[in-house]
LOPALUM-693804 format. One record per residue: y, z, x of N, C-alpha, C, O in turn; residue number from 1; residue in three letters. Coordinates in Angstrom, 2 decimals, padded with zeros to 5 digits. Layout:
# LOPALUM-693804
n_c2, n_c3, n_c1, ca_c2, ca_c3, ca_c1, c_c2, c_c3, c_c1, o_c2, o_c3, o_c1, seq, type
Y, Z, X, Y, Z, X, Y, Z, X, Y, Z, X, NUM, ala
...
//
This chain:
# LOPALUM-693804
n_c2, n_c3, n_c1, ca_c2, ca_c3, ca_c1, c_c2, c_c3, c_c1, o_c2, o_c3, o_c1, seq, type
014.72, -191.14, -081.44, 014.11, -192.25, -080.76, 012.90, -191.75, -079.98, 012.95, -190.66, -079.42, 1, unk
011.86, -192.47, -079.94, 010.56, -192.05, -078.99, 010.83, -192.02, -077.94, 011.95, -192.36, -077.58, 2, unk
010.01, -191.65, -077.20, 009.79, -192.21, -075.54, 008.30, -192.92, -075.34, 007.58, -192.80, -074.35, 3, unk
008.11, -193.48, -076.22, 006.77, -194.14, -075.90, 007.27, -195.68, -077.24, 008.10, -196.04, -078.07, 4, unk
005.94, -196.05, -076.52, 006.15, -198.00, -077.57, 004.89, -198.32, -077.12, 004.40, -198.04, -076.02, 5, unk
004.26, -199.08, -078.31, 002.83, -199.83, -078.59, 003.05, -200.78, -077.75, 004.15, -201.29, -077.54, 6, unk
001.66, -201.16, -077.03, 001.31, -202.28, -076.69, 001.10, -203.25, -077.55, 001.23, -203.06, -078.76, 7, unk
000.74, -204.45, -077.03, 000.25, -205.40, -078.01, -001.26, -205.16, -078.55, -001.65, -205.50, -079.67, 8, unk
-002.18, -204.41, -077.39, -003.51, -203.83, -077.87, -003.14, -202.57, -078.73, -004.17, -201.90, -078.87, 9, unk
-002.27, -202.10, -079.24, -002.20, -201.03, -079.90, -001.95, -199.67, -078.89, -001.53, -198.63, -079.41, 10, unk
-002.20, -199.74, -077.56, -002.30, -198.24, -076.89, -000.76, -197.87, -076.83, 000.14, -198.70, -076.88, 11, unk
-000.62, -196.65, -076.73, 000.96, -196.07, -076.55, 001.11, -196.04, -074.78, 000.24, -195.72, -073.97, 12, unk
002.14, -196.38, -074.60, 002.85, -196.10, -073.22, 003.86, -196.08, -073.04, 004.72, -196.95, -073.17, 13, unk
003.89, -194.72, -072.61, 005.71, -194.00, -072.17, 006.33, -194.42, -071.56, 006.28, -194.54, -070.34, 14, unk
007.42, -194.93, -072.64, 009.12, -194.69, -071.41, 009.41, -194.29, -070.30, 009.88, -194.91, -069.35, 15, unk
009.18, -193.39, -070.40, 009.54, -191.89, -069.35, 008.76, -192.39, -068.22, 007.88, -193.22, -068.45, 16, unk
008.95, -192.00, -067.04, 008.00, -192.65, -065.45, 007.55, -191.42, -065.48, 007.38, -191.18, -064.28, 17, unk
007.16, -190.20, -066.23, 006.93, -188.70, -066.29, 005.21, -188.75, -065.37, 004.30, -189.48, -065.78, 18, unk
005.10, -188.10, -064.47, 003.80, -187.75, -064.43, 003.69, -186.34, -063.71, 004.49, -185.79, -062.95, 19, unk
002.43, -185.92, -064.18, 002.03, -184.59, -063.82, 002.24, -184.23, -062.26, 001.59, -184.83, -061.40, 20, unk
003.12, -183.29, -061.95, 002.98, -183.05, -060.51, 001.61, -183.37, -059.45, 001.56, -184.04, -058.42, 21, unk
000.64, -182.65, -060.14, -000.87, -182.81, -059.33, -001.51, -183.96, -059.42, -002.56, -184.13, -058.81, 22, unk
-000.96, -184.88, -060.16, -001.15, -186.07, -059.93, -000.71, -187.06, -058.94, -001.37, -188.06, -058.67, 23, unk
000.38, -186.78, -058.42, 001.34, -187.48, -057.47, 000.82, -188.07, -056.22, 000.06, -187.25, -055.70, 24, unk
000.92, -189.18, -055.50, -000.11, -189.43, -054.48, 000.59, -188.46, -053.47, -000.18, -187.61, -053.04, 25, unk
001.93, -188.38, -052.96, 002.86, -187.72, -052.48, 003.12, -186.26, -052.68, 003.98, -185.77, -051.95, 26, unk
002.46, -185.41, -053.63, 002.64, -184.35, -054.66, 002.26, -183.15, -052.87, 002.87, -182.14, -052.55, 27, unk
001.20, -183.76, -052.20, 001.31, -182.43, -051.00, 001.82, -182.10, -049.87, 001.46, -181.37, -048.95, 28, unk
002.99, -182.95, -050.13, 004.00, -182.95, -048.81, 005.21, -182.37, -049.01, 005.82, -182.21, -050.07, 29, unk
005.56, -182.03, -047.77, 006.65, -181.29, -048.03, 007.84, -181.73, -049.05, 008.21, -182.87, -049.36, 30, unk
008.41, -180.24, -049.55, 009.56, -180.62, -050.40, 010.34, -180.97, -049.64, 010.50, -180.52, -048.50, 31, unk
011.38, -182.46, -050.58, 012.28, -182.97, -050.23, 013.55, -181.98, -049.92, 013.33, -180.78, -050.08, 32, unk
014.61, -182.30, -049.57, 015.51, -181.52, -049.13, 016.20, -180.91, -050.20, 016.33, -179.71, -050.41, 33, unk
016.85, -182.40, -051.19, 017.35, -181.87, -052.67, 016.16, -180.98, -053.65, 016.66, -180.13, -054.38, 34, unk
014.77, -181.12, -053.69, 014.40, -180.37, -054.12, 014.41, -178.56, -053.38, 014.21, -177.54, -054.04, 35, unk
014.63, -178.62, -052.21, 014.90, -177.34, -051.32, 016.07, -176.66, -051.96, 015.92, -175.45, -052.16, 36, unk
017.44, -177.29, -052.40, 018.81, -177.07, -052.28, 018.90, -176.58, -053.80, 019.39, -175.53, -054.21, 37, unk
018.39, -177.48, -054.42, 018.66, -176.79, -055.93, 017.41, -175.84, -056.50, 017.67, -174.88, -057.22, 38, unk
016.53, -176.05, -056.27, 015.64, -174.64, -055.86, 016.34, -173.16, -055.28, 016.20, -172.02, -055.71, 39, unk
017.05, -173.61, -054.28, 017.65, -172.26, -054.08, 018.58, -171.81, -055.24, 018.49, -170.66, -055.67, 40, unk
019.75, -172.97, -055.89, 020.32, -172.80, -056.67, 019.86, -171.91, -058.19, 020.44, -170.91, -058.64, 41, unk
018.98, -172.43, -058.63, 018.17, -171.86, -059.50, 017.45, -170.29, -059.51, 017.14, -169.46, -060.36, 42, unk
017.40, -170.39, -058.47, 016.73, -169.04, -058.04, 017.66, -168.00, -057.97, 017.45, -166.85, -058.34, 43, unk
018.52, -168.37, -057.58, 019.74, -167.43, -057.43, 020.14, -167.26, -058.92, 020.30, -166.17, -059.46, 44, unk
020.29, -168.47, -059.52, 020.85, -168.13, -060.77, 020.11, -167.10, -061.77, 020.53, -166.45, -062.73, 45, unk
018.60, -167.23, -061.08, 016.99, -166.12, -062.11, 016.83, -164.69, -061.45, 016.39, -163.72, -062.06, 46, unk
017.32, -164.68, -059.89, 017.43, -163.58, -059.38, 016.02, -163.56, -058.77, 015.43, -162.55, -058.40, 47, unk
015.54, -164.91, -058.70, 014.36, -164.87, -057.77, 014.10, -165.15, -056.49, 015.16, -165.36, -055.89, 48, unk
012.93, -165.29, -055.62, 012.86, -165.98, -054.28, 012.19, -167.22, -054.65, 011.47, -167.38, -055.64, 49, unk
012.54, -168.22, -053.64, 011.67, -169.14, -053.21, 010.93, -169.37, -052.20, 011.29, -169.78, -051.10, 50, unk
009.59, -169.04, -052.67, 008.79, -169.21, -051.47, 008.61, -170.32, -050.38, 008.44, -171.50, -050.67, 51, unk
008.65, -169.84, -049.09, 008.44, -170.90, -047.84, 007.56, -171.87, -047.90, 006.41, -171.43, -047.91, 52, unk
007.66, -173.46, -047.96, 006.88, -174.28, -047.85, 005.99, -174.79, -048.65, 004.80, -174.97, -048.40, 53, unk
006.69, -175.08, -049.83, 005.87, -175.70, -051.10, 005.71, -176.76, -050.71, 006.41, -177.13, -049.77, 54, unk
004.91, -177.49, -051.16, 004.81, -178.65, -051.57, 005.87, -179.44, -052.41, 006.68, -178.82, -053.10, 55, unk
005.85, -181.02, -052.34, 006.66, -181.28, -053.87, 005.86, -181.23, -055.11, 006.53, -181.16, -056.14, 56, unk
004.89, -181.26, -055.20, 004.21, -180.68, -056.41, 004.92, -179.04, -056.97, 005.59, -178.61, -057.91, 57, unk
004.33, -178.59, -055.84, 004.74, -177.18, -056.37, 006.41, -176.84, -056.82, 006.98, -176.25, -057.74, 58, unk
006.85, -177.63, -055.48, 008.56, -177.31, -056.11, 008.68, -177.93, -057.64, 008.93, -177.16, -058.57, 59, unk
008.53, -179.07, -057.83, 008.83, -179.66, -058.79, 008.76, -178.77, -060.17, 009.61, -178.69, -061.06, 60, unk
007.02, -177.86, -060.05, 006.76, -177.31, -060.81, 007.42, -175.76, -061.15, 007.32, -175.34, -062.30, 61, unk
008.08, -174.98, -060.15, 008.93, -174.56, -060.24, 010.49, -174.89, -060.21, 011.25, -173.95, -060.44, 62, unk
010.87, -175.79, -060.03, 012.27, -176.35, -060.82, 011.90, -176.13, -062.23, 012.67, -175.43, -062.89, 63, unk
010.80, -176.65, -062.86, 010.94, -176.91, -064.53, 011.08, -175.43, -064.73, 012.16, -175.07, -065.21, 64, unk
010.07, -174.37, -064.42, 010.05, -173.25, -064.71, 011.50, -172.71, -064.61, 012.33, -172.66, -065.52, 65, unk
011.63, -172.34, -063.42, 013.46, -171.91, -063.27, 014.15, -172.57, -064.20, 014.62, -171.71, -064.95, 66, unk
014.53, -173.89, -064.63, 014.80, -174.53, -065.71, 014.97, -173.66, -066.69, 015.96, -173.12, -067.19, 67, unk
013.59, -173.59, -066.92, 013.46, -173.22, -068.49, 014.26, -171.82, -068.61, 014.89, -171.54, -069.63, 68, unk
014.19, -170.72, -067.19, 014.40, -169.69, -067.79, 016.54, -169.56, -067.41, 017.34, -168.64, -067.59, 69, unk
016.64, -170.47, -067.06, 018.14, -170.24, -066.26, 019.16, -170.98, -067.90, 020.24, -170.67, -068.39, 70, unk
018.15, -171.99, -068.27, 018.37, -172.23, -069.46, 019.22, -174.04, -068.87, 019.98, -174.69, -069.58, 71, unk
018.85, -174.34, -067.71, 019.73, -175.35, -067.27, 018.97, -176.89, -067.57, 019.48, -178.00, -067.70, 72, unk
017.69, -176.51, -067.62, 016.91, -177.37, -068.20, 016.91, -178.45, -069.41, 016.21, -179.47, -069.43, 73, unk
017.85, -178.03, -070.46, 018.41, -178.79, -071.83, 018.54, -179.79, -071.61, 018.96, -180.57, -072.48, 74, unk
//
């Protein structure tokens, strides 16, 4: 199944509410708490740190990363 569907003008637009972290109007404020908590989680699981005072842009963008490598991401 897609995640996208035609308009009636023909343009595609996604399913998904997905948008680019650096796009976010919100993207330079502090990370939320749950993004704090499972950030740590992840990190622990990669054997990494998390650095003090990301942004939610930035966390966000390291969740996917940790993701990808913890393999929890699927």
């Amino acid at each position: 199944m897609s995640n996208t569907r035609s308009t009636r003008k023909g343009t595609a637009v996604s399913r998904t509410p997905e948008k680019d972290p650096g796009d976010w109007t919100t993207g330079d404020e502090e990370m939320t708490g749950p993004q704090e908590s499972y950030l740590h989680t992840l990190a622990q699981e990669a054997g990494k740190e998390v650095p003090d005072e990301l942004t939610k842009a930035e966390a966000s963008q390291l969740i996917d990363q940790l993701q990808e490598e913890t393999g929890r991401g699927r």
